[in-house]
C-alpha positions as CSV (number, residue, x, y, z in Angstrom):
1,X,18.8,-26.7,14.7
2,X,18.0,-26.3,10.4
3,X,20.4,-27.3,8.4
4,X,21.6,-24.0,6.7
5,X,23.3,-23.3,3.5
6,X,26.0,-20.0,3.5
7,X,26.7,-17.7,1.0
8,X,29.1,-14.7,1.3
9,X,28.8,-14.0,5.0
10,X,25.1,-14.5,5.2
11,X,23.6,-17.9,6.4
12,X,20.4,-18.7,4.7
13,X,18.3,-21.1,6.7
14,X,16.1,-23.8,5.3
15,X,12.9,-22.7,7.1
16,X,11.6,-19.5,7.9
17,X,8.5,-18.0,9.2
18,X,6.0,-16.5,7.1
19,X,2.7,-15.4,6.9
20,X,0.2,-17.9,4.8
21,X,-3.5,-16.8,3.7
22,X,-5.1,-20.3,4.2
23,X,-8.9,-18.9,2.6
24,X,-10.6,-16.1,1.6
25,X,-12.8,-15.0,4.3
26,X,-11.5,-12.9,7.9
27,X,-8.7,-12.3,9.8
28,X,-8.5,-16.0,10.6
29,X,-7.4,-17.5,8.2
30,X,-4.0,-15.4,8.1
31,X,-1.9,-17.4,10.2
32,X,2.0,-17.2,10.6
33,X,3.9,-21.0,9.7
34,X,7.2,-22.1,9.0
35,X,8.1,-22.6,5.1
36,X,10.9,-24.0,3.3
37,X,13.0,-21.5,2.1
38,X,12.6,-21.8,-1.5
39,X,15.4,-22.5,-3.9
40,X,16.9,-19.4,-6.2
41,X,16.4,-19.2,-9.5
42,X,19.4,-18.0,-11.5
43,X,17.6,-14.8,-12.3
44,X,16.4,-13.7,-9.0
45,X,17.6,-12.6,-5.8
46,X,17.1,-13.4,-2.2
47,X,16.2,-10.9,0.3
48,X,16.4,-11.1,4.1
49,X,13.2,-9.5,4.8
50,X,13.5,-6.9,7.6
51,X,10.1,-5.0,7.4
52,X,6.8,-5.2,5.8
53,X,4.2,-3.0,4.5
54,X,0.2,-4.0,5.0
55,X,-1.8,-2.3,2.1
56,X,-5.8,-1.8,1.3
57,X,-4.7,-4.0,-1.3
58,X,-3.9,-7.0,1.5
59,X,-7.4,-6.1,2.9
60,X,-9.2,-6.9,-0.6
61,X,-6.8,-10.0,-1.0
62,X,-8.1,-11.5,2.1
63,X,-11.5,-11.2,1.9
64,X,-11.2,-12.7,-2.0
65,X,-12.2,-9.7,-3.7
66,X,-11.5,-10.7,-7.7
67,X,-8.2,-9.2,-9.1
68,X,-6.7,-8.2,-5.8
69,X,-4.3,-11.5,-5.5
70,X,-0.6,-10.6,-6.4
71,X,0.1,-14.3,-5.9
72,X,-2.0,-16.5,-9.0
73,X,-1.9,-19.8,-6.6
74,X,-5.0,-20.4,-4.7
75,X,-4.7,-20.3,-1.0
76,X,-2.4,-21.2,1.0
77,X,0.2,-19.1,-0.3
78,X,2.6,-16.2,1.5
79,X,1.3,-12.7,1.7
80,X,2.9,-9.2,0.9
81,X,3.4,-7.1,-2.1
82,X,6.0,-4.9,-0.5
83,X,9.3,-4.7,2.3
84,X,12.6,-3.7,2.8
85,X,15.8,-5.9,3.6
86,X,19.3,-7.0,3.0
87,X,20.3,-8.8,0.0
88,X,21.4,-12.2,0.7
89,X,21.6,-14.6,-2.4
90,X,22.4,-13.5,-6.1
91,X,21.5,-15.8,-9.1
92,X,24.3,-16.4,-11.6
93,X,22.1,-14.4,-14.3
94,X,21.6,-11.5,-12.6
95,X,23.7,-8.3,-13.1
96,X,22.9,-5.1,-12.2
97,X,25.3,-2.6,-10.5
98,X,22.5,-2.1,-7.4
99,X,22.2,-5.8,-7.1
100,X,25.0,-6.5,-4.0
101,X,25.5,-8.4,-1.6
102,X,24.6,-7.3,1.3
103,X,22.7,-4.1,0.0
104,X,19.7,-2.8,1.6
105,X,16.6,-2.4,-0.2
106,X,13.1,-1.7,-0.5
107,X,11.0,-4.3,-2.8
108,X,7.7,-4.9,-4.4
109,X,6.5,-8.2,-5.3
110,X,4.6,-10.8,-4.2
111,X,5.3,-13.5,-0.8
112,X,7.0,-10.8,0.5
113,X,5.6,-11.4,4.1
114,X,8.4,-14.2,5.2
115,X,11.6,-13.9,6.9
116,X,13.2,-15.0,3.4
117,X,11.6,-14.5,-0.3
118,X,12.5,-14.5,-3.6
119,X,12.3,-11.5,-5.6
120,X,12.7,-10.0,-9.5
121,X,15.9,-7.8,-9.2
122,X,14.1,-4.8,-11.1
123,X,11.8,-4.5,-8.6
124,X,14.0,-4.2,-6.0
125,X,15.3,-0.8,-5.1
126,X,18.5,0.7,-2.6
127,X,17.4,2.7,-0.3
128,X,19.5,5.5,1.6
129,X,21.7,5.2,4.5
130,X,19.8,7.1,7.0
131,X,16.4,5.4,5.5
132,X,15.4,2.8,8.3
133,X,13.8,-0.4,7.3
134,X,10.5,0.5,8.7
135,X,10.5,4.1,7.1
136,X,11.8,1.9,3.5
137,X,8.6,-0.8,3.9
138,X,6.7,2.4,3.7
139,X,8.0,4.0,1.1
140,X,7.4,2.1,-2.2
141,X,3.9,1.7,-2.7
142,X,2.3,4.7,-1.1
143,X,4.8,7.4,-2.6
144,X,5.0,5.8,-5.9
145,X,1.4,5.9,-6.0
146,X,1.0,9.3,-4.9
147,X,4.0,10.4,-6.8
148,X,2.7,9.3,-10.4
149,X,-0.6,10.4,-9.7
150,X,0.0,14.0,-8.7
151,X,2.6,14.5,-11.0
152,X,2.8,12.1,-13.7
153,X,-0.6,11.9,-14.6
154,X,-2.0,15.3,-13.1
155,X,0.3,17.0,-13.5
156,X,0.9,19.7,-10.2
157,X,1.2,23.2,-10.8
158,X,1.6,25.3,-7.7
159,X,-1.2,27.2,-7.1
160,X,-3.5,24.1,-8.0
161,X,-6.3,22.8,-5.1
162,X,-6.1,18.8,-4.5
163,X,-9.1,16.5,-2.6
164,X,-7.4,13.3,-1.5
165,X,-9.9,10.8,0.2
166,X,-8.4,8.7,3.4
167,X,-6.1,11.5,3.6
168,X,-4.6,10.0,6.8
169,X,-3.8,6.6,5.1
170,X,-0.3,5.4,3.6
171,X,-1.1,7.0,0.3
172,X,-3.1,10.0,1.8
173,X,-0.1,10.9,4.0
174,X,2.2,10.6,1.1
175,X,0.4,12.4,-1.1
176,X,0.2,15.3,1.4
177,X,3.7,15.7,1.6
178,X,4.3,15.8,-2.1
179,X,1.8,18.3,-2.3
180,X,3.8,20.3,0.0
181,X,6.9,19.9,-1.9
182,X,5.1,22.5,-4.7
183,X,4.3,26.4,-3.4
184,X,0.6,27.6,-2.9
185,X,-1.2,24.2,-3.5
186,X,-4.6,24.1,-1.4
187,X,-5.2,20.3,0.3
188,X,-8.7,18.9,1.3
189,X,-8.9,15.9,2.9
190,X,-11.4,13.5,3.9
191,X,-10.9,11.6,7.0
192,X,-12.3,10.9,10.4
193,X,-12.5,13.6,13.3
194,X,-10.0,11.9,15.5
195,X,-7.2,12.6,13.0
196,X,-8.0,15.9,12.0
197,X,-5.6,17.3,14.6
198,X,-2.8,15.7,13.2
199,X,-3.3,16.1,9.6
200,X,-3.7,19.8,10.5
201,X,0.2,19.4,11.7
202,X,0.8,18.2,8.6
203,X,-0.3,20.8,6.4
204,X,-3.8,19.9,5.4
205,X,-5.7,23.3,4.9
206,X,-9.2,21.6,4.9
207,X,-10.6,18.8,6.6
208,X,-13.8,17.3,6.5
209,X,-15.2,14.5,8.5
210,X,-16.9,12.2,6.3
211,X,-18.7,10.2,9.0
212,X,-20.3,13.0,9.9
213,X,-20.4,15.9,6.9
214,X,-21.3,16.0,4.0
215,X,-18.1,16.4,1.6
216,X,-19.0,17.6,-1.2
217,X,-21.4,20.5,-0.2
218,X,-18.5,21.6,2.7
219,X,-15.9,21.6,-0.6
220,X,-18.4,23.2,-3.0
221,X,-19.0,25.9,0.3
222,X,-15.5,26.5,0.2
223,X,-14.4,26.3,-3.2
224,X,-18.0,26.3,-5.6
225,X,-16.0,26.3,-8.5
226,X,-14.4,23.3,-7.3
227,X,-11.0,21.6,-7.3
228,X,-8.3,20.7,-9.5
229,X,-7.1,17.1,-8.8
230,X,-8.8,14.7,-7.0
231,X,-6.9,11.2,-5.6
232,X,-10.3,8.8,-5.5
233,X,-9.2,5.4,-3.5
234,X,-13.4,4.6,-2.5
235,X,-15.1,3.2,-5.9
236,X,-18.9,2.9,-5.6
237,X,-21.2,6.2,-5.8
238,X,-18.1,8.3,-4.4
239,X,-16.4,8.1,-7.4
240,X,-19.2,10.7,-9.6
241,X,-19.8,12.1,-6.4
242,X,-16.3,13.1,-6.3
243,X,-16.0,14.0,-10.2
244,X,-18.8,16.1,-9.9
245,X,-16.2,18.4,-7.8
246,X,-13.9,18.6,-10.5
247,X,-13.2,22.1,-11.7
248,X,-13.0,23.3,-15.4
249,X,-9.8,21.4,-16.3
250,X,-10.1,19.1,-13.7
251,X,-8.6,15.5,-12.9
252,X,-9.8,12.4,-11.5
253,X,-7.8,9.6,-10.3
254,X,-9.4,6.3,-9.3
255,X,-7.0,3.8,-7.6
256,X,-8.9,1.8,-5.3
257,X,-12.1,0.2,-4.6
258,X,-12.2,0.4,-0.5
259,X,-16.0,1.3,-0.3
260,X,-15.5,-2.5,-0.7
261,X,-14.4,-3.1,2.4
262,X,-16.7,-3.1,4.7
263,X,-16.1,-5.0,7.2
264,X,-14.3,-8.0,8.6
265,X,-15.8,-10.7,5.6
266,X,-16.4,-10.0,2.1
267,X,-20.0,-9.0,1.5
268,X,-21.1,-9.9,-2.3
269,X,-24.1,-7.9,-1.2
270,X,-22.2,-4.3,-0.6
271,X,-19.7,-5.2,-3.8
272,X,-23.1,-5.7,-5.5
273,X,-24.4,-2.3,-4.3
274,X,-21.2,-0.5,-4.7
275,X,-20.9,-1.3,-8.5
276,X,-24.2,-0.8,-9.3
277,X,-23.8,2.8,-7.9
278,X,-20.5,3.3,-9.6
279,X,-22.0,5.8,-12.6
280,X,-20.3,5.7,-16.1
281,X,-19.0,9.3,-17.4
282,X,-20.0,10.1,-20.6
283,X,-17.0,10.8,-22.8
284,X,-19.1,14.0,-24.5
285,X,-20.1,15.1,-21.2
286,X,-16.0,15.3,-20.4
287,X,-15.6,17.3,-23.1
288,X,-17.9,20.1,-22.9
289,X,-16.8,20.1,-18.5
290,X,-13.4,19.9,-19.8
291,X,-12.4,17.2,-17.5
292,X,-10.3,14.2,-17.4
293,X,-10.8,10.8,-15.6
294,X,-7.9,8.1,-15.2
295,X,-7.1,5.1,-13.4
296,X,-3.9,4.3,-11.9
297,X,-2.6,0.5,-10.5
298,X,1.2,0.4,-9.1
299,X,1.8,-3.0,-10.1
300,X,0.4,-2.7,-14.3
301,X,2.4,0.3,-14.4
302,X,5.9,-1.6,-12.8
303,X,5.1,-4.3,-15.7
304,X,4.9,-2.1,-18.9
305,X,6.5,0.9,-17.9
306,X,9.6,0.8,-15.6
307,X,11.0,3.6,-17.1
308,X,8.6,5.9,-15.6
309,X,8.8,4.2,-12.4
310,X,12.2,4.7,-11.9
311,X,11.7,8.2,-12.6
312,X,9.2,8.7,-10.1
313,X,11.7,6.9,-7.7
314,X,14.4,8.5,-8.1
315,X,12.3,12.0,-7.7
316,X,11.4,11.0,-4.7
317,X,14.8,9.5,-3.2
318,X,15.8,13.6,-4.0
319,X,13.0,14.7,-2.0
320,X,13.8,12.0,0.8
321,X,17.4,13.4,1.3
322,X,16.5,16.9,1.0
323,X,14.2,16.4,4.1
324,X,10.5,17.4,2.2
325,X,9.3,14.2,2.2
326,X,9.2,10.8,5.6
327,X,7.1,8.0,5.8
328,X,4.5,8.4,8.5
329,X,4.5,4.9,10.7
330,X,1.0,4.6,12.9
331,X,2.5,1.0,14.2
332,X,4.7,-1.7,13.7
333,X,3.8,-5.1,14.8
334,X,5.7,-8.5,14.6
335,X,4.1,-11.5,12.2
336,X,2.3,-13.0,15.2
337,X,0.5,-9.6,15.5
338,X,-0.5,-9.6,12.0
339,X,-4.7,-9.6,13.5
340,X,-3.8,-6.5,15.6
341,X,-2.4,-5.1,12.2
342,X,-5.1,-5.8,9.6
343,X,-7.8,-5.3,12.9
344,X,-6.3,-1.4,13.1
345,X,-6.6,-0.7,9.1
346,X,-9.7,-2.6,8.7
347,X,-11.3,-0.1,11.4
348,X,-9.6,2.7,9.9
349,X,-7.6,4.1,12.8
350,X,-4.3,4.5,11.4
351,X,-2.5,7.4,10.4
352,X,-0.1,6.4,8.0
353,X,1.6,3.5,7.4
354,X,0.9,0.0,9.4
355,X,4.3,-1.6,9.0
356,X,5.1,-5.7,10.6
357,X,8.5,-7.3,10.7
358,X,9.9,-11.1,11.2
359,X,10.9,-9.8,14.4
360,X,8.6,-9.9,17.8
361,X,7.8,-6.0,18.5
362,X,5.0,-3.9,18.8
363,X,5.2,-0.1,19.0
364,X,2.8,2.3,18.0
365,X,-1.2,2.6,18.0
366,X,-3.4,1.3,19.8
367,X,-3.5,-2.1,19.8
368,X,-6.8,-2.7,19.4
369,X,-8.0,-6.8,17.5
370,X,-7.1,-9.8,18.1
371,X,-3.7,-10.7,17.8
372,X,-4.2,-14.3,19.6
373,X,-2.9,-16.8,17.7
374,X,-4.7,-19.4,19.9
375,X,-8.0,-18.6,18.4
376,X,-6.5,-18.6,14.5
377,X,-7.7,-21.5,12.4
378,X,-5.0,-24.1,11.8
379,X,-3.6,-23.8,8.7
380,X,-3.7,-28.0,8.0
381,X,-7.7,-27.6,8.5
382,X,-7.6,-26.1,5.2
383,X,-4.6,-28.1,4.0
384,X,-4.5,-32.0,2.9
385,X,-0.9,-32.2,3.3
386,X,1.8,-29.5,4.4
387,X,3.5,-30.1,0.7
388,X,1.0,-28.0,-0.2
389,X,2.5,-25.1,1.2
């Protein structure tokens, strides 16, 4: 048995599983490994990691897409941007009336994917009572995203129509809900036809199945003066496809590139393509349409202005306990599952949030990758020595 070190009445081990990205390239090289639990700094905090969320953004770090990688170490490092858990550890700097012993939280950061991790104490946030930790590894990300784009930058009005791509995604469920938080706002959504019947249930008035339809002549059918707001994750020729369906003061909102991926590798080919077709808007030509274009990235945001994400958050814990807004879970998986995990989003099957936990458990979905850690490279292939992790 580790030797263990105890503070309050939480033992902290000296190892702990984690999930390592060993190289940019597939599913493979994710693999789960044991890591030293690292030391705490005096101005951080140590979280027991109960749950985890997997983003698009994981997808992009995986296959080595430039400027995805929350972590600035070259592989292997841990994985994650965002859980929930138990604080565990306090450093003797840190003071903050949230920061306890033994609180439960959500978190954003980076090596958030192992059983312990060390973590900024702003960005970690308490979450309700009745909040499970599945529902809180959901929550940061996606409804922050979707929060401070519907209403921090385009501002929604009731009676306003909103297009949100990937509608049945993390952020496109979130977003959905918010919408329905304000009277008489119209919602299209673009997703595949297998998950139209749920996102009906959800309160999606149109939806289009972009495998197979055209969306912007089925939205221009519907609505030919257009919309109001549109949430663009895709990038590439979508993006003035989608701008084109702007209405007279209308807004765009890129915050995504996931034309990008593709597959299970990253294809410098399709990026290539992709960003050639991503047309420039021409700042006169926004003018005389009336329009307005902005971009949106969680983590910039968190850096420069906390303020405003607080804001958002606590918003959105209001709308949590007054029953308008719940995360959507399509699955959880334990670490060892993590190639049934990324397998399910990189396919696109989910509806809503893919969430893994330290624990072994599977629930949800349909299972459908590899999940066979047999067949996963070995982490020392890539690695000279296992100090390196």
């Amino acid at each position: 048995m580790a030797e263990s070190t105890s503070t309050s009445d939480y033992t902290i081990p000296k190892i702990c599983p984690a999930i390592f990205l060993t190289g940019s390239s597939n599913v493979n090289r994710l693999v789960v490994q044991e890591r030293t639990v690292p030391d705490l700094p005096t101005d951080k905090i140590m979280v027991e990691i109960k749950a985890c969320g997997l983003n698009f953004k994981e997808m992009m770090e995986r296959m080595g897409i430039p400027g995805t990688a929350s972590n600035k170490s070259k592989p292997p490092y841990v994985m994650g941007f965002e859980g929930s858990g138990i604080i565990v550890q306090i450093g003797s700097e840190v003071k903050s009336e949230h920061i306890k012993i033994g609180n439960r939280v959500c978190v954003v950061g980076s090596e958030v994917w192992s059983k312990y991790t060390i973590l900024d104490p702003k960005f970690c946030f308490p979450i309700p009572d009745n909040m499970t930790f599945e529902e809180a590894a959901a929550f940061p990300v996606v409804y922050l995203t979707a929060y401070m784009m519907l209403f921090q930058q385009a501002n929604l009005q009731p009676g306003m129509s909103v297009l949100i791509h990937m509608v049945a995604g993390g952020v496109g469920t979130a977003a959905v809900q918010l919408c329905r938080s304000v009277s008489d706002v119209t919602i299209f959504g673009t997703c595949s036809a297998a998950k139209h019947e749920r996102m009906k249930e959800m309160g999606v008035d149109h939806l289009i199945d972009y495998r197979t339809q055209d969306y912007a002549q089925e939205i221009k059918r519907i609505s030919p003066r257009g919309v109001d707001i549109i949430l663009e994750p895709l990038g590439g020729p979508d993006f003035k496809k989608s701008y084109d369906l702007l209405d007279q003061l209308g807004h765009i909102i890129s915050f995504g590139f996931a034309n990008a991926v593709t597959g299970d590798k990253m294809s410098y080919f399709t990026m290539a393509k992709n960003w050639l077709q991503w047309k420039n808007v021409n700042s006169m030509a926004m003018m005389q349409e009336n329009r307005t274009v902005s971009g949106y990235h969680l983590l910039y945001v968190s850096l420069s202005r906390m303020d405003k994400v607080m804001c958002a958050l606590k918003q959105l814990n209001l709308l949590y306990k007054d029953g308008k807004i719940k995360p959507l879970i399509d699955s959880v998986h334990g670490f060892s599952q993590i190639g049934t995990a990324v397998a399910r989003m990189n396919s696109r099957q989910n509806i809503g949030k893919i969430v893994i936990v330290p624990e072994e458990t599977t629930t949800g979905g349909n299972d459908e990758g590899t999940s066979d850690v047999s067949k996963w490279k070995n982490p020392e292939e890539d690695t000279p020595t296992k100090s390196r992790i």
